[in-house]
C-alpha positions in Angstrom: 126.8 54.4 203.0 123.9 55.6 201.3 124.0 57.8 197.9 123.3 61.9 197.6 120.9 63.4 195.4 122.1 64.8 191.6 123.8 67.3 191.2 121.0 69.0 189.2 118.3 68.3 192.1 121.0 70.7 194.2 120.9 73.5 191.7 117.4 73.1 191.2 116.8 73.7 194.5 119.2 76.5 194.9 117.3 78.5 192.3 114.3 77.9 193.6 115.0 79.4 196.8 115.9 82.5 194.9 112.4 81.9 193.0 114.8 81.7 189.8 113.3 79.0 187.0 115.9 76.3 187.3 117.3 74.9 183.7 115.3 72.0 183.4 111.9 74.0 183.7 109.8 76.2 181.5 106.6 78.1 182.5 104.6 77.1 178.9 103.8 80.0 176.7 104.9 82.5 179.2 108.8 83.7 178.4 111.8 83.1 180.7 114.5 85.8 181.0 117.9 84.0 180.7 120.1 87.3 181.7 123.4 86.1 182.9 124.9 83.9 185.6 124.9 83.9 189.2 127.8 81.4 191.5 126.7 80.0 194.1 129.6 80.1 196.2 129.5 84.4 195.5 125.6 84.7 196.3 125.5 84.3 200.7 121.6 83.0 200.0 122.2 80.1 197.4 125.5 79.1 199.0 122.9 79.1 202.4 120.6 77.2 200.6 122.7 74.6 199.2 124.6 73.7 202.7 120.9 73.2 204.6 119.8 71.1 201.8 123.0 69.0 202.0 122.4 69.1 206.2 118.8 67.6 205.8 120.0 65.0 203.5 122.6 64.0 205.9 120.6 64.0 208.9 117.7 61.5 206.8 120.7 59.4 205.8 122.3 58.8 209.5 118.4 58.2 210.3 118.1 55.6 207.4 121.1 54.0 208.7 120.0 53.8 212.0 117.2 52.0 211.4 118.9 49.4 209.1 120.7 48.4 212.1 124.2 50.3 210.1 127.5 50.7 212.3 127.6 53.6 214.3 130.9 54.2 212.7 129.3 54.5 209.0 126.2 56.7 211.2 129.1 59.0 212.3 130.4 59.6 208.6 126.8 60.9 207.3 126.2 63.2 210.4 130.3 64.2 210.1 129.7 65.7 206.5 126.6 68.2 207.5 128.0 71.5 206.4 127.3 74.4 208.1 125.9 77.4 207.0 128.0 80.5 207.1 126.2 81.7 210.4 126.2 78.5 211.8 130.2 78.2 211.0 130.7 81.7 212.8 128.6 80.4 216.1 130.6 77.1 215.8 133.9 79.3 216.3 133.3 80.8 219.1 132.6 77.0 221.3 136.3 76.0 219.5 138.9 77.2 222.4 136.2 76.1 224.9 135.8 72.6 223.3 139.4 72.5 223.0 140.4 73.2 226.6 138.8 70.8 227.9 140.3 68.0 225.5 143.9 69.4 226.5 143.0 68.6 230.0 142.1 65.3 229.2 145.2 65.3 227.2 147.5 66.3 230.2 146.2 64.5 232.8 145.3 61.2 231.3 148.0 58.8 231.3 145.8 55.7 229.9 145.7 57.0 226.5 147.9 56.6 224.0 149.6 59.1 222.1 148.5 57.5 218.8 144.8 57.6 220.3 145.5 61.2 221.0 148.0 63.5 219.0 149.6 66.1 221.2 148.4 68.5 218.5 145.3 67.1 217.8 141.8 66.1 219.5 139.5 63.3 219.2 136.1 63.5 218.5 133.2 63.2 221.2 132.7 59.3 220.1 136.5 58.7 221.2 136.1 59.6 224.5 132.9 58.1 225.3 134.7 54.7 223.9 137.1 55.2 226.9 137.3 52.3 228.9 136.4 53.7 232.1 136.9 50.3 234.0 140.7 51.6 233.5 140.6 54.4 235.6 137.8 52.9 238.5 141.0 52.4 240.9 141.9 56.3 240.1 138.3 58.2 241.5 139.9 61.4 240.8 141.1 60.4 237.2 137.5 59.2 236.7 135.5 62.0 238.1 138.3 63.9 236.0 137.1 62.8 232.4 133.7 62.0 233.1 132.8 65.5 234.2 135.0 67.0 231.2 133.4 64.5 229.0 130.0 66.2 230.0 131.5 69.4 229.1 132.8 68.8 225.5 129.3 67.4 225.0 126.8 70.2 226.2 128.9 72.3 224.6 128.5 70.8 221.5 124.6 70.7 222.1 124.4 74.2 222.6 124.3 74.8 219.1 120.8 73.4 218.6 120.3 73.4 215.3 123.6 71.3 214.6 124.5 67.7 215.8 127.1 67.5 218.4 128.9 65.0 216.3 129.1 68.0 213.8 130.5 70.1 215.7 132.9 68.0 217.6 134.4 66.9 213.4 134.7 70.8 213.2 136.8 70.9 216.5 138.8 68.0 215.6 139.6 69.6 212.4 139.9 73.4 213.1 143.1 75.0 211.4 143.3 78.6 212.7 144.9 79.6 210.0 142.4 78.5 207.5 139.5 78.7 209.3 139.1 82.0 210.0 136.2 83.9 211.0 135.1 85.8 207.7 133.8 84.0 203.9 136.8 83.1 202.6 137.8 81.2 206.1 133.9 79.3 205.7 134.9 78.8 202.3 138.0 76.9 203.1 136.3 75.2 206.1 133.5 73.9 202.8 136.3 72.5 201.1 137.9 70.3 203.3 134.6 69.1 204.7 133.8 67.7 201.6 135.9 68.4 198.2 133.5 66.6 195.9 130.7 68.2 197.1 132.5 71.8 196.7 133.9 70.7 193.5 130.7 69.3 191.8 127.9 71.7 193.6 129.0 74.5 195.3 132.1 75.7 192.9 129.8 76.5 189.8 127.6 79.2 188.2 124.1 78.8 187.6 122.3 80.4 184.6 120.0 83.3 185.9 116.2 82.8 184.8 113.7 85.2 185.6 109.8 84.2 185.7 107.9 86.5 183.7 105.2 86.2 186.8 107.8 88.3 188.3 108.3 90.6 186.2 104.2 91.3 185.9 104.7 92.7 189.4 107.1 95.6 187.7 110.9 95.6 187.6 113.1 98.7 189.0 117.2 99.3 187.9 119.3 101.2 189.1 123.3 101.8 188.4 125.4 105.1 187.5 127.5 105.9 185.0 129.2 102.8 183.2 127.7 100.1 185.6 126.6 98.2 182.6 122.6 99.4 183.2 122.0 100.1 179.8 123.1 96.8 178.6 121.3 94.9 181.2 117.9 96.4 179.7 118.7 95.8 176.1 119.2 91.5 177.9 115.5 92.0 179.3 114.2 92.9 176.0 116.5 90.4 173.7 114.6 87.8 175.6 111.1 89.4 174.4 112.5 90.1 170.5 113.2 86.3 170.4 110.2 85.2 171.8 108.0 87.5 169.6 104.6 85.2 170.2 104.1 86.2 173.6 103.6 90.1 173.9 104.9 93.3 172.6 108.0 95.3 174.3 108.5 99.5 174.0 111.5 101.1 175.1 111.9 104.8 175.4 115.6 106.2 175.4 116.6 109.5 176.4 120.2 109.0 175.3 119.4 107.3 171.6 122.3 104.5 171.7 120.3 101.7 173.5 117.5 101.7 170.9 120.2 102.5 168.1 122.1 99.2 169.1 118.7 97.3 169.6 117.2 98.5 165.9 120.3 97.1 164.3 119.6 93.6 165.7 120.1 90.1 163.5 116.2 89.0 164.2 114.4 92.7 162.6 116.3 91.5 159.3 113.2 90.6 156.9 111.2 91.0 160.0 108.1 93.3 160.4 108.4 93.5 164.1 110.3 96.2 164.2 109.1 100.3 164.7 112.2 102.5 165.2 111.1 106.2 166.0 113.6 108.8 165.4 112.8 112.1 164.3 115.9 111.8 162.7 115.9 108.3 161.1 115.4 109.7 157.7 116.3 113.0 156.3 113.0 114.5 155.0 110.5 112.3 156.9 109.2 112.6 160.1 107.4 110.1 162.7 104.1 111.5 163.7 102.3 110.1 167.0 99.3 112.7 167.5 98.2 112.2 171.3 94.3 113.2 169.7 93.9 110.9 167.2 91.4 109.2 168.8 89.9 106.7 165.7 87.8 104.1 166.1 86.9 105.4 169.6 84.3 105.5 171.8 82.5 108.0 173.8 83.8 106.8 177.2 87.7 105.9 175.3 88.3 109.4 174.2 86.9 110.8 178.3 90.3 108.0 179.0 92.5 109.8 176.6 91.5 113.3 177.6 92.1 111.9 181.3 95.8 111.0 180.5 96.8 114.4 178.6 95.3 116.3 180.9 98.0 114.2 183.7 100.8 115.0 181.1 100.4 118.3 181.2 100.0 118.6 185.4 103.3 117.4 185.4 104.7 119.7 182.2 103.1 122.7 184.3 103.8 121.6 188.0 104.8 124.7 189.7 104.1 127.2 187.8 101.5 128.4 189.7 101.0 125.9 192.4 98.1 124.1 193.0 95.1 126.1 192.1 96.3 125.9 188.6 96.5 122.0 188.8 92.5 122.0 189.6 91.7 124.8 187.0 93.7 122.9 184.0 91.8 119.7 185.1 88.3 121.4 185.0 89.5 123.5 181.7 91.4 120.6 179.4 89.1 118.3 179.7 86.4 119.7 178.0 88.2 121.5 175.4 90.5 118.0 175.0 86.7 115.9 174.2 85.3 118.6 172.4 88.1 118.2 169.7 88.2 114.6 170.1 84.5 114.5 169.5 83.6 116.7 167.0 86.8 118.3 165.6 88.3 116.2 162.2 92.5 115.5 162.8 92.3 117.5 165.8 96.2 117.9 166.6 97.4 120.1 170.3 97.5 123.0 167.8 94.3 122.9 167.9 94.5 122.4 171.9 96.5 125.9 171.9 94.2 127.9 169.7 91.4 126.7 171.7 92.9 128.4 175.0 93.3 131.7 172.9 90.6 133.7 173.4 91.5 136.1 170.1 90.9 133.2 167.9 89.0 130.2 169.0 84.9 131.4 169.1 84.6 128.4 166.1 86.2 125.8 168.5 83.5 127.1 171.5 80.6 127.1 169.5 82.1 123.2 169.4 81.8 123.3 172.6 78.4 124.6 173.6 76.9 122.0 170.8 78.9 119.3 172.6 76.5 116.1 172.9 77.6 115.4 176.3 75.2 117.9 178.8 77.9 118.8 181.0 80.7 120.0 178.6 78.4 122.0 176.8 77.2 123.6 179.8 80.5 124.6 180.7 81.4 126.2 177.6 77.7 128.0 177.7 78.6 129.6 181.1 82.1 128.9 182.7 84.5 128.5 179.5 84.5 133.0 179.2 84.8 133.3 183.3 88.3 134.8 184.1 89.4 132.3 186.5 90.9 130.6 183.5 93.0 133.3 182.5 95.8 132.6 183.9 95.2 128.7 183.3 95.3 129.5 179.6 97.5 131.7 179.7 99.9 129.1 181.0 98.9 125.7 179.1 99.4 127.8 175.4 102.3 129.7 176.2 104.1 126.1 177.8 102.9 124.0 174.2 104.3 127.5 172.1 107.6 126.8 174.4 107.2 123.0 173.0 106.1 123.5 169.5 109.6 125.8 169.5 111.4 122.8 168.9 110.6 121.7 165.0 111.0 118.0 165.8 108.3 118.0 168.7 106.0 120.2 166.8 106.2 117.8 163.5 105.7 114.5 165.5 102.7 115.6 167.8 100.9 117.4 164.8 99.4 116.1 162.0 97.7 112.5 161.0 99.6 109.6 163.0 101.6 107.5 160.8 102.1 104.7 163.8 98.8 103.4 165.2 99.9 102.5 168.6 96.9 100.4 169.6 97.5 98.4 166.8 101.5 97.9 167.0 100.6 96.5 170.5 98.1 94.2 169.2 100.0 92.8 166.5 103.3 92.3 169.3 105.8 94.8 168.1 109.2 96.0 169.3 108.7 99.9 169.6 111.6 101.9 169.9 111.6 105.3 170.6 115.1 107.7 170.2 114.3 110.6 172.4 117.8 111.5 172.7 117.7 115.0 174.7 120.6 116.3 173.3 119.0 116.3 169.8 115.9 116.9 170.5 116.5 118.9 173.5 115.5 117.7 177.3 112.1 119.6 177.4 111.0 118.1 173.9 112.4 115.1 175.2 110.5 114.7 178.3 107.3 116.0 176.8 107.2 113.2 173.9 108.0 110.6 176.6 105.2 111.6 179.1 102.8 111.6 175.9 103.7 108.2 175.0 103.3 106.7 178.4 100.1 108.5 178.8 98.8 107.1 175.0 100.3 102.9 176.0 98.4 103.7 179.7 95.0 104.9 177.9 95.4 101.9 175.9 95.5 99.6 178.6 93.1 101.2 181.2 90.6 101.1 177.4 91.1 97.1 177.7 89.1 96.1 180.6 86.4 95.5 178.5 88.4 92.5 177.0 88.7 89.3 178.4 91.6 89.1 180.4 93.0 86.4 177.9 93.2 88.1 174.9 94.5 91.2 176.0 98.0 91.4 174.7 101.2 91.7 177.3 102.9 95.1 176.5 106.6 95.2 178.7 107.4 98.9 178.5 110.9 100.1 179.3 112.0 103.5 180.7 115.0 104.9 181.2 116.7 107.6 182.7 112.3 107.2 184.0 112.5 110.1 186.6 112.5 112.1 183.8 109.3 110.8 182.5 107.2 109.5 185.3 105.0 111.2 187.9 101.9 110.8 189.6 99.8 109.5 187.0 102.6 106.4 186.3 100.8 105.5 190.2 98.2 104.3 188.1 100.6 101.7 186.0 102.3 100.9 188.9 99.1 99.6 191.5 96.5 99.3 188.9 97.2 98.6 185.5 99.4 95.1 185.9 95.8 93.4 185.4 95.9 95.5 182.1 98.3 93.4 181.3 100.9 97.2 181.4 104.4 96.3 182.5 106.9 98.1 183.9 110.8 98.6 183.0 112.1 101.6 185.5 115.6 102.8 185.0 117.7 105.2 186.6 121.2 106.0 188.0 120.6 106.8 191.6 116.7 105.3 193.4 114.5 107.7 194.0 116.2 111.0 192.6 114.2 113.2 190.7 110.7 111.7 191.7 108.1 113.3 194.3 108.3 111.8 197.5 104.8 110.1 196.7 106.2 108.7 193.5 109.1 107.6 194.6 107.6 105.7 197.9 104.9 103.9 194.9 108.2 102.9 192.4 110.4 101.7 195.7 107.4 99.3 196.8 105.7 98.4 194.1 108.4 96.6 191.8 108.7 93.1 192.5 112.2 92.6 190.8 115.3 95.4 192.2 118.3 94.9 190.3 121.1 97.5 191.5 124.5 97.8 189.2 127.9 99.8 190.6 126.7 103.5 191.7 129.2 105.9 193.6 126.5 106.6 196.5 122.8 105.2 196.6 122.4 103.8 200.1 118.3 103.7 199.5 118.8 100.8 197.1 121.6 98.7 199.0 119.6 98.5 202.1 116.2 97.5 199.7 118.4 94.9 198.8 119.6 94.1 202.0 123.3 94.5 200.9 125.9 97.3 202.1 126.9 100.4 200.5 130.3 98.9 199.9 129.2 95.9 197.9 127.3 98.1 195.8 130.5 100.8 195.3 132.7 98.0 194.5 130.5 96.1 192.1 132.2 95.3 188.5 131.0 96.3 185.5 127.9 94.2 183.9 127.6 92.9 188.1 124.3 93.4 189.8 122.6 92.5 193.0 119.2 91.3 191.8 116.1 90.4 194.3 112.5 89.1 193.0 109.8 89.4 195.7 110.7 88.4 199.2 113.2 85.7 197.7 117.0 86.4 198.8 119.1 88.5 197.3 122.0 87.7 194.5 124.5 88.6 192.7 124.4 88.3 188.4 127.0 88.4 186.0 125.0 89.5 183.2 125.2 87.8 179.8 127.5 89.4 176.7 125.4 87.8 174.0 123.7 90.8 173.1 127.0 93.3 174.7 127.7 96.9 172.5 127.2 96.0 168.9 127.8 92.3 169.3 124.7 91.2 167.9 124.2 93.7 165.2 124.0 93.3 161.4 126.1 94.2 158.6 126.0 97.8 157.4 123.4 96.4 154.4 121.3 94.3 156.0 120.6 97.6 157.9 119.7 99.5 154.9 117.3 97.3 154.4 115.7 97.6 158.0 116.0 101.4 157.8 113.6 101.3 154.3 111.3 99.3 156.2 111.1 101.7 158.1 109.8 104.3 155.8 106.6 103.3 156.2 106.2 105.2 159.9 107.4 108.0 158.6 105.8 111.1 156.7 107.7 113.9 154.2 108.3 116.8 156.4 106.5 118.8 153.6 103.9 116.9 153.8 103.5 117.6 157.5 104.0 121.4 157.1 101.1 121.4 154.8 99.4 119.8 157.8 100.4 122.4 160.7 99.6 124.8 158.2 96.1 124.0 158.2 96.2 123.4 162.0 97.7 127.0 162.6 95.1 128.8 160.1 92.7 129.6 163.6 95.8 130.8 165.7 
C-alpha cells in the first residue's frame, strides 16, 4: 500500500485552517505571537480538519491503486481507514441498527455460510456479501431473492451518506462496539483510535504551538475573561512577543490595576536596555512623570487643529451627561478655539491654562490671544461669540470638571508643566511604554482621565502620519485594559480608520460589551479580527461571537481561552507560563538599576510646583 504524508505536512495544515503560522513558517520582518498551545484532539475544528485531510488522502490513494491495476483487497484497506469527522460519525450512527438488521437476517436465514465467514456476533462487510456465491442458492429462488434484495439494502444504505464511501461505512458497522462508540466526543474519540492507532498516536494525540500572524492582529484584538481567568497574563504573552522582537514596532500598555506593567517593567530584556519607559506617578519619591496633552512642539498649523480635535473628544466623554447634548455641540464650538489659540500662540501652555481661559474673571490676556489669532475664523469667534452667554454654562462645566481633576495632586503634576516623555518620539524610536494608572492610587476619575488623554495623544500621532509613506511609519500595538473605562466614541476612529496609521489595538475587559455605549460597543464587537474569551461567570455575548456555549466558557480553566482570528474556526489555547506572575523578572538589583534609568522621565515635584505656580498666576 502506498505511504501518508509527514506528520508535520498534517499539523501544518491543521494550523492553517485555523489561519495559525504553522512551526516551520515565518512571515519575514513581521513578528509571530507564539502564546501557548492548542491540542488538536480538544479543538472540534483542527480535530475536523485533520480527519478530512486524512479522508482526501485515502480516497487519492484507493484511486492510485486502482489505476495500477492493485488488488481490490489492498483498494479496500485505503478506503477502510477514512476517518470521519465528528458529524459525519454521529450521521453514521444513526444507519448502524438499520445496516445491522439486515445482516442478522442474512445471518438467520442463510444456511450456506459458514459461521467462521459470519460470527454470530459479528457482521461482514459489504465486499463479503457481494463475494457470495450466488450459484449456491439459484435452486433456492426464495433464499436468492432473500439476500439479493437485502444485499441492496445494506448498500444504499451505506450510500446515503454521500459524502462517505460505502466501504467506510460498512468497516464502521462491522466494527461498532456500543459501548465505546457512543454518540457524544469522547465515543468519536474512541471510534478515532481504533480506526487507526498510529495515526491517533502520531497526529491527532498532540498539541500544537499557537502562532498568531501579526496581519491578524493589524485588524485589532478584543479579550475578555473575569476575575482570575488568567486575562491579565495572556496580555503581558502578547506584548513579551513585541519586547523580544524590539526591531519591528513599539508596544504601550495602559493598566488601571498597576501589577501587569509592575511585572512587565521588572523584565530580564529592559536590563541595560533603553527600551523601556515605566510611568508611575509613584515610581520615585520626589519626581513626577509629566505628559502635557498641549505640548504641541515641532508642530504644524494643521497638527495642532488634530490635537485640539482629540482633547476636545476626551473631554465629550469626561462631561457626557452633564448636560446632555447641547453641551456636547457648545464644548466642541468653544474648546477648540481656546485649545489652538494656546497651542498657537501661548509658550508651555498646560490645561491650566485651558481652565483660566474658560473663567471669565481672569482670562481678557488669553482672548486678546484669541482675537489676534492668525487663523480668520478663531479670531472671529473670539471678536464676537467667545463673550455670548450661551457658553456659560459650557464653561462653567469644562473648569469646574478639570478643578474636580486637578483635585487629585498626581493628575494635576503629570498633565501640567513641560513633558519630560516625548511621545512622538518614544514611538519612533520603538519603545515599550508602560503606564501604572492604578485607580486605587490615583483614584478612578484621575485614572480614567489620564488614560483617555493618552489614547487621544498616540491617536493624534497616528492620524498626524498620513503624510508619511506608509513604510516608514512605525507600528505602535497599544494595549487597554479594564478599556471600557477608557474608550468611547472617538476610539471609533482607531478602530475603522486608523489600522492604515499603522494604530493597533489591544481591548481588554472582564465581561464584552459592559460599560460601553451601544454604538461603541457594536464598533469593538465587529471590528476586532482576533476574540480571545478566558473563564467568565456569565457573558453569553462573547460565547456565541465565538460560536461556543455559555458552559464551555463557565467551565474554562485558568490560563484556557477560546481564541478566533477572522472567519477561521474557533480554538481552544493553553497559554504559555514563560512569562507567568514574576517568572521572568530580575533580581531585586538589576531592578535598581532599571528604576534609575528611569529617572530620566521624571521631574522633582518642586520643580513642577514652580511650574503650576506660574500656570496658576492668571486664575
Amino acid at each position: 500500500m502506498g505511504k501518508f504524508m509527514k506528520k508535520a505536512d498534517y499539523h501544518k495544515s491543521v494550523c492553517e485552517a485555523l489561519n495559525l503560522l504553522p512551526v516551520s513558517e515565518s512571515t519575514g520582518t513581521e513578528p509571530v505571537l507564539e502564546i501557548g498551545l492548542f491540542s488538536i484532539m480538544g479543538t472540534p475544528s483542527a480535530l475536523d480538519a485533520s480527519l478530512k485531510n486524512r479522508a482526501e488522502e485515502c480516497r487519492a490513494l484507493a484511486g492510485e491503486m486502482s489505476k495500477s491495476g492493485t488488488s481490490a483487497k489492498d483498494i479496500r484497506q485505503a478506503l477502510n481507514r477514512i476517518p470521519f469527522t465528528y458529524d459525519e460519525y454521529l450521521e453514521t450512527l444513526k444507519l448502524v441498527p438499520k445496516i445491522r438488521g439486515e445482516y442478522a437476517k442474512i445471518h438467520a436465514n442463510s444456511k450456506i455460510l459458514s459461521d467462521d465467514f459470519i460470527p454470530p456476533n459479528d457482521v461482514p462487510i459489504l465486499q463479503n456479501i457481494h463475494h457470495i456465491d450466488l450459484k449456491e442458492v439459484t435452486n433456492r429462488p426464495e433464499l436468492f431473492g432473500m439476500m439479493k434484495d437485502m444485499s441492496k439494502k445494506i448498500s444504499d444504505a451505506a450510500f446515503s451518506l454521500s459524502y462517505l464511501h460505502p466501504e467506510t461505512v460498512l468497516k464502521f458497522v462491522h466494527d461498532f462496539a456500543p459501548h465505546l462508540y457512543t454518540p457524544d466526543p469522547v465515543g468519536h474519540l474512541n471510534y478515532l483510535a481504533h480506526l487507526d492507532p498510529k495515526f491517533f498516536e502520531k497526529i491527532l494525540q498532540v498539541a500544537l504551538p499557537v502562532r498568531l500572524q501579526e496581519e491578524d492582529r493589524k485588524r485589532h484584538t478584543y479579550v475578555v475573561g473575569g476575575t482570575g481567568s488568567g486575562k491579565s497574563e495572556l496580555l503581558k504573552l502578547m506584548v513579551h512577543n513585541y519586547v523580544t522582537q524590539p526591531d519591528y514596532g513599539a508596544t504601550v500598555i495602559i493598566d488601571p490595576h498597576g501589577d501587569l506593567v509592575e511585572e512587565i517593567a521588572k523584565w530580564k530584556e529592559f536590563t541595560g536596555s533603553d527600551q523601556l519607559i515605566y510611568v508611575d506617578p509613584h515610581l520615585h519619591k520626589g519626581s513626577i512623570p509629566t505628559i502635557n496633552p498641549l505640548d504641541a512642539t515641532d508642530t504644524t498649523a494643521e497638527e495642532r487643529e488634530v490635537i485640539a480635535q482629540q482633547i476636545v473628544g476626551v473631554f465629550e466623554q469626561l462631561l457626557k451627561g452633564s448636560a446632555g447634548a447641547s453641551l456636547s455641540v457648545n464644548m466642541r464650538t468653544l474648546l477648540l478655539p481656546c485649545l489652538l489659540v494656546l497651542m498657537d500662540d501661548k509658550k508651555d501652555c498646560t490645561l491650566a491654562d485651558l481652565q483660566t481661559f474658560l473663567n471669565d474673571d481672569h482670562n481678557s490676556e488669553l482672548v486678546a490671544l484669541g482675537k489676534k489669532s492668525k487663523r480668520k475664523a478663531i479670531a472671529r469667534f473670539f471678536q464676537r461669540e467667545f463673550g455670548d452667554k450661551l457658553f456659560t454654562i459650557t464653561k462653567q462645566s469644562v473648569r469646574t470638571k478639570l478643578q474636580s481633576l486637578f483635585n487629585t495632586g498626581v493628575f494635576y503634576e503629570m498633565v501640567n508643566g513641560k513633558s519630560t516623555i516625548n511621545l512622538k518620539e518614544a514611538i519612533e524610536k520603538k519603545k515599550t511604554i508602560l503606564f501604572n494608572l492604578a485607580k486605587g492610587v490615583i483614584g478612578t476619575e484621575a485614572s480614567e482621565a489620564l488614560g483617555r488623554l493618552i489614547i487621544a495623544n498616540l491617536q493624534g500621532i497616528a492620524i498626524r502620519r498620513q503624510n508619511i509613506a506608509p513604510e516608514k511609519r512605525t507600528p505602535v500595538h497599544l494595549f487597554v485594559d479594564e478599556c471600557q473605562n477608557y474608550i468611547g466614541e472617538s476610539t471609533i476612529t482607531i478602530l475603522e480608520e486608523a489600522r492604515k496609521y499603522k494604530l493597533y489595538l489591544t481591548l481588554a475587559q472582564q465581561i464584552a460589551g459592559r460599560g460601553m455605549s451601544t454604538e461603541v460597543r457594536t464598533v469593538v464587537l465587529n471590528n476586532t479580527n482576533v476574540k480571545f474569551a478566558g473563564r467568565t461567570a456569565e457573558d453569553p455575548r462573547i460565547a456565541k461571537l465565538l460560536g461556543i456555549e455559555l458552559t464551555d466558557v463557565q467551565n474554562l480553566k485558568v490560563g484556557d481561552f477560546y481564541c478566533k482570528a477572522g472567519n477561521s474556526p474557533t480554538f481552544l489555547l493553553q497559554a504559555d507560563t514563560r512569562v507567568l506572575g514574576n517568572t521572568n523578572a530580575v533580581a531585586a538589583k538589576k531592578w535598581t538599576t532599571t528604576l534609575n534609568s528611569q529617572k530620566q522621565y521624571y521631574r522633582t515635584i518642586e520643580a513642577q510646583l514652580k511650574d503650576a505656580d506660574q500656570a496658576i498666576e492668571l486664575v
